[in-house]
MIGUDREN-386037 format. One record per residue (C-alpha): x, y, z; residue number from 1; residue in three letters. Coordinates in steps of 0.001 Angstrom, whole numbers, plus 500000, padded with zeros to 6 digits. Example, Ala and Ser with C-alpha at 12.3 -4.5 7.8 and 13.67 -1.06 7.14 Angstrom:
REM residues 2
     east    north       up     i    aa
   512300   495500   507800     1   ALA
   513670   498940   507140     2   SER
***
This chain:
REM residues 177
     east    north       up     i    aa
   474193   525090   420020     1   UNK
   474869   522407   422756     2   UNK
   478006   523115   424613     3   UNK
   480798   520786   423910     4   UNK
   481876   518744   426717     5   UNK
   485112   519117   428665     6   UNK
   488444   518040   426743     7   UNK
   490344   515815   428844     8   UNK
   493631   517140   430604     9   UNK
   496768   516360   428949    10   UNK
   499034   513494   430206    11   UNK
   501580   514983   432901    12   UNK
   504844   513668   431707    13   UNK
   505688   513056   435325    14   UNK
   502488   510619   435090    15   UNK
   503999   508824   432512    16   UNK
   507106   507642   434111    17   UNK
   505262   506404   436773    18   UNK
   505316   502036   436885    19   UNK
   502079   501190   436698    20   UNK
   501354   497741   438308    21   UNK
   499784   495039   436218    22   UNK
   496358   493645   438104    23   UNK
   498034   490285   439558    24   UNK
   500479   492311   441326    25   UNK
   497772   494381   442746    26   UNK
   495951   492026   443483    27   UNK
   499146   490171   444996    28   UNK
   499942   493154   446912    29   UNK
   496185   493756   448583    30   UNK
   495960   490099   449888    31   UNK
   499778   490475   451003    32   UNK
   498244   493395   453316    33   UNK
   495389   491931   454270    34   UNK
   497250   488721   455526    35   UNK
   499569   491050   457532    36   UNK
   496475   493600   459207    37   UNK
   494828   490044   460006    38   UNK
   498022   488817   461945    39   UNK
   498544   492375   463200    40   UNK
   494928   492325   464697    41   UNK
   495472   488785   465960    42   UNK
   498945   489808   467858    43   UNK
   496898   493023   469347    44   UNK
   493560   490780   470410    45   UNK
   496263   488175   472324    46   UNK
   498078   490976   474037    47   UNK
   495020   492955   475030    48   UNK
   493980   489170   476195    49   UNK
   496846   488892   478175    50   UNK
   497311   492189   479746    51   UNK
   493667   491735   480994    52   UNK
   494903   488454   482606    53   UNK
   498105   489972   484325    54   UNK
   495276   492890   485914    55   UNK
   492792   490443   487093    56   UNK
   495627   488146   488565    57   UNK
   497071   491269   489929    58   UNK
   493495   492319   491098    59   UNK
   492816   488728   492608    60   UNK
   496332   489107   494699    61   UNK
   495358   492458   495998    62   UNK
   492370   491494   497505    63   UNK
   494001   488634   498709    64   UNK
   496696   491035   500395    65   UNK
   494098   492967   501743    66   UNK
   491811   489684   503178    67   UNK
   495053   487559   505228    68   UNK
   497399   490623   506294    69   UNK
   496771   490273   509772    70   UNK
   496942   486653   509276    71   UNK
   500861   486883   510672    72   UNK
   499954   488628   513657    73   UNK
   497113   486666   514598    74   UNK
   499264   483728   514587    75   UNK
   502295   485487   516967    76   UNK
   498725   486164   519655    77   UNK
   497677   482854   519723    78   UNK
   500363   482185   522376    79   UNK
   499176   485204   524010    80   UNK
   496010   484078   524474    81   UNK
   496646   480554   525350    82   UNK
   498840   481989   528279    83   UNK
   495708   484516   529426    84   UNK
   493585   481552   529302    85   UNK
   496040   479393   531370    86   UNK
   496363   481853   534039    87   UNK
   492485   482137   534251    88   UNK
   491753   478201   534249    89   UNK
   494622   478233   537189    90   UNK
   493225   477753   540726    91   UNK
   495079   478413   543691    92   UNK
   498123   480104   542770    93   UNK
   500497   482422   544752    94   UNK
   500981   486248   544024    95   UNK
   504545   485065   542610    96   UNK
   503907   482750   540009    97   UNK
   500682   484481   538976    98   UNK
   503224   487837   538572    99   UNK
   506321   485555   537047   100   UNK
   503161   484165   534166   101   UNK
   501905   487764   533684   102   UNK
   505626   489201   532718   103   UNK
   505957   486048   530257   104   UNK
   502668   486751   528678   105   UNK
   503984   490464   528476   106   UNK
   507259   489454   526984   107   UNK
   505340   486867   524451   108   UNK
   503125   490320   523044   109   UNK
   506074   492254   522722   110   UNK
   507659   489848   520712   111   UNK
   504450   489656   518773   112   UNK
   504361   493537   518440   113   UNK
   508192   493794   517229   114   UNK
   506994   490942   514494   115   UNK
   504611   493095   513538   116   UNK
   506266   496301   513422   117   UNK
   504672   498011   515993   118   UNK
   506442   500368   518300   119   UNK
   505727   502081   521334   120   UNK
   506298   505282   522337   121   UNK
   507028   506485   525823   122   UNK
   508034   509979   525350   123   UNK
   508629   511392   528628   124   UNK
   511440   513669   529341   125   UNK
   510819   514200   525385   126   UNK
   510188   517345   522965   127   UNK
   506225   517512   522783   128   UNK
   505566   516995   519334   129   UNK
   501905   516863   518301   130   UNK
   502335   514784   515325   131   UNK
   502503   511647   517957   132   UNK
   501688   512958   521417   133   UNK
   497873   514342   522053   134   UNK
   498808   516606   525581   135   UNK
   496142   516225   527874   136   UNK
   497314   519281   530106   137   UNK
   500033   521467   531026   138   UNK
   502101   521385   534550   139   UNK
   504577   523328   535782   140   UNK
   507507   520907   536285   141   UNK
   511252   521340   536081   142   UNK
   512017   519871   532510   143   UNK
   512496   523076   529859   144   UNK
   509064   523982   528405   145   UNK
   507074   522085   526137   146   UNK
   508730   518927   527384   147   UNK
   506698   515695   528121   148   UNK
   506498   515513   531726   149   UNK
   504599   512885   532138   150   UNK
   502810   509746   530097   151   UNK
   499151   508662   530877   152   UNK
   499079   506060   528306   153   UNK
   501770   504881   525696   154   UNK
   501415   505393   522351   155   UNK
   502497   503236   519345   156   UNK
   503591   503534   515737   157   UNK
   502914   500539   512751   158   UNK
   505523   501098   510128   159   UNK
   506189   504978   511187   160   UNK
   502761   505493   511520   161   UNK
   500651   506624   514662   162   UNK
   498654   503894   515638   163   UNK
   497598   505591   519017   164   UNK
   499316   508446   520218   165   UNK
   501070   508833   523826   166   UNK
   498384   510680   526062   167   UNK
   500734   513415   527698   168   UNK
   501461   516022   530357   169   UNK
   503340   518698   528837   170   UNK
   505610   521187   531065   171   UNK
   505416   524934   531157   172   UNK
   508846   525136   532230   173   UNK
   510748   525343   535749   174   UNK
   509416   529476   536490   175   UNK
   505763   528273   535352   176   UNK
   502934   528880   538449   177   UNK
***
């Protein structure tokens, strides 16, 4: 005896109210779809396209940034410069003027330094603080303790930050031997 083959299930009822779609609307339907994932994946490749532009442009000014940032300032010590180099081709001049040409020079790189953001600091009389003094040694001296008592070299900031810090004396305080 061979074994009979499998009977087929019965129809689900629920199967039979279910529209079933003639082949040109399928076929309708599919190239409906594919028209739409082609336009789909043609809006996607342009954006991905043009988000890759916007980074390399953004890249390109960057680097930019980065190369001519101290263009500004280089241009505000040109006149710095010129006036150093005038003094220096000068011949015979008299203690006065050569002073009077040295405090416009002066004046000319402070302006150029205020441009630019950067501030000095001469802290004396001051609260030590280590985040932009660097104390080169302690006196006694009669400002309250840890007081700047002195300033071997100024210090400066660039946008709130140290550039250099002041080189200080810092005071032990009036009773300090």
């Amino acid at each position: 005896m061979t074994p009979k083959p499998p009977e087929p299930p019965l129809a689900d009822p629920a199967d039979a109210a279910a529209p079933v779609m003639p082949a040109d609307a399928a076929a309708e339907a599919l190239a409906k779809a594919q028209v739409e994932a082609a336009e789909m994946k043609d809006a996607f490749l342009r954006a991905k396209a043009e988000t890759e532009n916007v980074r390399r442009i953004a890249q390109a000014d960057v680097a930019k940034a980065h190369k001519y940032a101290i263009e500004r300032f280089a241009e505000d010590m040109l006149p710095v410069k010129d006036a150093l180099e005038k003094t220096l081709e000068a011949g015979n001049v008299s203690l006065e003027s050569l002073r009077a040409g040295a405090e416009l020079t002066l004046k000319a790189l402070q302006t150029a330094f205020e441009r630019a953001r950067v501030v000095e600091l001469n802290p004396t009389g001051e609260k030590f603080d280590p985040t932009l003094h660097q104390a080169m040694q302690m006196v006694a001296s009669p400002l309250p303790a840890n007081a700047v008592a002195a300033v071997f070299q100024k210090g400066y900031l660039v946008n709130d930050r140290v550039l250099r810090p002041a080189l200080v004396t810092v005071s032990q305080g009036p009773g300090a031997a």
